[in-house]
ZABA-314099 format. One record per residue (C-alpha): x, y, z. Coordinates in steps of 0.25 Angstrom, whole numbers, padded with zeros to 4 digits, always signed. Layout:
XYZ;...
This chain:
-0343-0504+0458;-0340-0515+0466;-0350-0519+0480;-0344-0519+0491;-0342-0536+0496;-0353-0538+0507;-0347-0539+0519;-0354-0550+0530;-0355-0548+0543;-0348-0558+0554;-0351-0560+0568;-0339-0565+0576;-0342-0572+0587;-0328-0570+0597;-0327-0582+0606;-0315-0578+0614;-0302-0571+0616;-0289-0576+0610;-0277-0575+0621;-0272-0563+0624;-0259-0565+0616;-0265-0571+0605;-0275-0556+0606;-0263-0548+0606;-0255-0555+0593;-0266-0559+0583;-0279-0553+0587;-0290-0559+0595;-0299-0571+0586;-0309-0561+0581;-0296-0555+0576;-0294-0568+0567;-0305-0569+0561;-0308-0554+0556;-0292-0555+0551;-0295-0568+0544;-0308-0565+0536;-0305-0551+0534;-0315-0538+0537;-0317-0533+0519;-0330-0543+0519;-0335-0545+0535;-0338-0538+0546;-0339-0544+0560;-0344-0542+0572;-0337-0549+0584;-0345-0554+0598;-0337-0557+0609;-0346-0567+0614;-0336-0573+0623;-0338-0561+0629;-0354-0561+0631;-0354-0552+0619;-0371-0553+0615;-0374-0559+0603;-0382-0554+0593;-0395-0558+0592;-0394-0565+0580;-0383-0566+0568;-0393-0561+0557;-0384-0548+0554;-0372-0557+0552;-0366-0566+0539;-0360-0575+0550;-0356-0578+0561;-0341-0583+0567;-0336-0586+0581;-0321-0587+0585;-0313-0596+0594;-0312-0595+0608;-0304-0598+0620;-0314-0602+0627;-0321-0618+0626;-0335-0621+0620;-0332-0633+0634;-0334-0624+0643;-0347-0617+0638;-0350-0602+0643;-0363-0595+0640;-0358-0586+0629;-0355-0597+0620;-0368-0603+0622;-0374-0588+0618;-0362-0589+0607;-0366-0602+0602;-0381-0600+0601;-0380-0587+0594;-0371-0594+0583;-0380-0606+0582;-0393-0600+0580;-0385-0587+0569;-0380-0601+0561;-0395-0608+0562;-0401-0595+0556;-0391-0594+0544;-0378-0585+0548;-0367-0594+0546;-0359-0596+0558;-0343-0601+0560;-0337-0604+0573;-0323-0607+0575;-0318-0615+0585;-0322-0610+0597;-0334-0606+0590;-0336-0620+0582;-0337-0628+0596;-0346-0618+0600;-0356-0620+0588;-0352-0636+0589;-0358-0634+0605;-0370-0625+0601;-0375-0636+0592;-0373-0647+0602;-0358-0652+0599;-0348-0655+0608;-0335-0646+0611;-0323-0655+0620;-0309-0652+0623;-0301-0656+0610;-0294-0671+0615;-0283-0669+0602;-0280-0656+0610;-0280-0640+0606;-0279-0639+0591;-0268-0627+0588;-0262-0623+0576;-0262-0624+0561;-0270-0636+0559;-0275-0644+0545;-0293-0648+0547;-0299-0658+0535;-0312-0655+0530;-0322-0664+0531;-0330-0668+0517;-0342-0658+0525;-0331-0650+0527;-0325-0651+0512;-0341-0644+0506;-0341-0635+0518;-0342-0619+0512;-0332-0616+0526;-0320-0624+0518;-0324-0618+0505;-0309-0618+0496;-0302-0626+0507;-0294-0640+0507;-0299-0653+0512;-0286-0650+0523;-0282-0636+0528;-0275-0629+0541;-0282-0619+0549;-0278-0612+0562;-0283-0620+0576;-0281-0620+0590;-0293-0626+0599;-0295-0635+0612;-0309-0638+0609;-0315-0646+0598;-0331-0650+0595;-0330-0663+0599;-0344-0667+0596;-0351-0662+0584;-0365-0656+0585;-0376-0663+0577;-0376-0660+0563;-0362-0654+0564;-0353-0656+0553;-0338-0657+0553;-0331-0649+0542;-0316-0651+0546;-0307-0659+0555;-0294-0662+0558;-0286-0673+0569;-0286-0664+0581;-0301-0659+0578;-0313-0667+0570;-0322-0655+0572;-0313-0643+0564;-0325-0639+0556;-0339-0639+0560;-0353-0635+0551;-0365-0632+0559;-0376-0633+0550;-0377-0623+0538;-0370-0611+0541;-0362-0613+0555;-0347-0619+0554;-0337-0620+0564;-0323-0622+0563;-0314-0627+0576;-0299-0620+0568;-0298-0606+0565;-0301-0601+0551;-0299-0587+0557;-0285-0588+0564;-0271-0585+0557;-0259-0591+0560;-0253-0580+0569;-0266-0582+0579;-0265-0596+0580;-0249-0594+0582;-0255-0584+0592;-0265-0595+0599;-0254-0605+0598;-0242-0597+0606;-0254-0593+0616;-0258-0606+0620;-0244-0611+0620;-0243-0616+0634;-0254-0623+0633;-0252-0629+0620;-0238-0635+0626;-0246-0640+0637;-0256-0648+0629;-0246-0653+0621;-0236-0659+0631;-0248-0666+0638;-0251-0671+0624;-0238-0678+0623;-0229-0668+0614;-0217-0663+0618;-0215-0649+0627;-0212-0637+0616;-0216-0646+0603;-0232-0642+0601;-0231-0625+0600;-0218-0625+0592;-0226-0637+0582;-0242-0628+0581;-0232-0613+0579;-0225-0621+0566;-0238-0628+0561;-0246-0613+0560;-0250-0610+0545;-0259-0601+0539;-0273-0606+0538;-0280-0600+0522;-0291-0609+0526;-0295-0601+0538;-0298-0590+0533;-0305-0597+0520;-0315-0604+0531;-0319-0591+0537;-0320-0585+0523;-0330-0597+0518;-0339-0595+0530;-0342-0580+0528;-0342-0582+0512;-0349-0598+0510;-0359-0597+0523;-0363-0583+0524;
């Protein structure tokens, strides 16, 4: 008789709420990531901790632990992601593995005394291709994948100064910093392994005025820029391949 597979336990830390429209079409991000990883072989706990939700005390009970993007700006520090970012640092130091993605990478960058800036190449959006790094080429997150893939991104912020000891893991023209390892177990990634292609569409067409606004200031021309990031959008395979190495290689 066949056992049953063990199922692990995830702790989602929820950094924020997506825009309401982008709620109402494809879900909010803890949405993505369940969607994405699938519930047969985990079972997750999600804290609001943008919320003041109370952390547990420790992460003992959990296989690992995952935070999400967010809306809001690891530049304008509030004390929940001081709480957030503590918690995660000291579950990583004593062995549960830990990925933050985007929001939740510049957070762990800052906890270990990194630097996170306003991008100067502007918002990265879209379907966009990252190079790994030789680091990045042995690392267990990019088990099975190319030297060169696309993954889904959209971000203003970028960890413009690496903590001591950080290393990078992945890269591309608009962002050195696309994947970072934090000692042993803790990895972050500034894309998003999680999102499918209809919530980054979803992202894209709610950000739209803004996004025309950046780009005309940038020098392109009015209407060009949402038509061009609509017509590049791709499935990502390699997202949900990172997220799948982290709960199988590090746990």
């Amino acid at each position: 008789m066949r056992q049953p597979a063990t199922v692990k336990n995830v702790l989602l830390l929820k950094a924020g709420d997506a825009a309401a429209s982008v709620r109402l079409s494809v879900g909010d991000y803890e949405r993505w990531f369940l969607q994405t990883i699938g519930l047969s072989r985990y079972r997750f706990d999600i804290l609001h901790v943008h919320r003041d939700a109370p952390l547990p005390a420790s992460a003992d009970g959990y296989d690992a632990v995952m935070m999400t993007g967010s809306p809001a700006s690891v530049t304008e520090l509030a004390p929940w992601m001081e709480r957030a970012a503590d918690f995660m640092v000291e579950a990583g130091e004593r062995g549960t593995p830990v990925l933050g993605v985007c929001f939740g990478q510049q957070l762990l960058a800052h906890a270990y005394g990194g630097r996170v800036s306003r991008n100067p190449n502007g918002r990265e959006t879209g379907t966009v291709e990252v190079t790994l790094t030789e680091e990045g080429r042995k690392d267990a997150l990019f088990d099975g994948l190319p030297e060169r893939f696309a993954v889904q991104a959209t971000h203003e912020d970028i960890v413009s100064q690496l903590p001591e000891g950080a290393r990078v893991l992945a890269g591309n023209a608009n962002t050195s910093a696309q994947a970072l390892a934090f000692g042993k177990s803790i990895r972050g990634v500034q894309f998003h392994p999680e999102a499918p292609v209809d919530a980054i569409r979803a992202v894209i067409l709610a950000r739209q005025e803004g996004l025309e606004r950046e780009a005309v200031a940038r020098g392109a021309a009015p209407g060009e820029r949402l038509p061009r990031l609509l017509a590049g959008l791709a499935p990502t395979p390699a997202g949900p391949r990172i997220l799948l190495n982290f709960l199988e290689r590090f746990t």
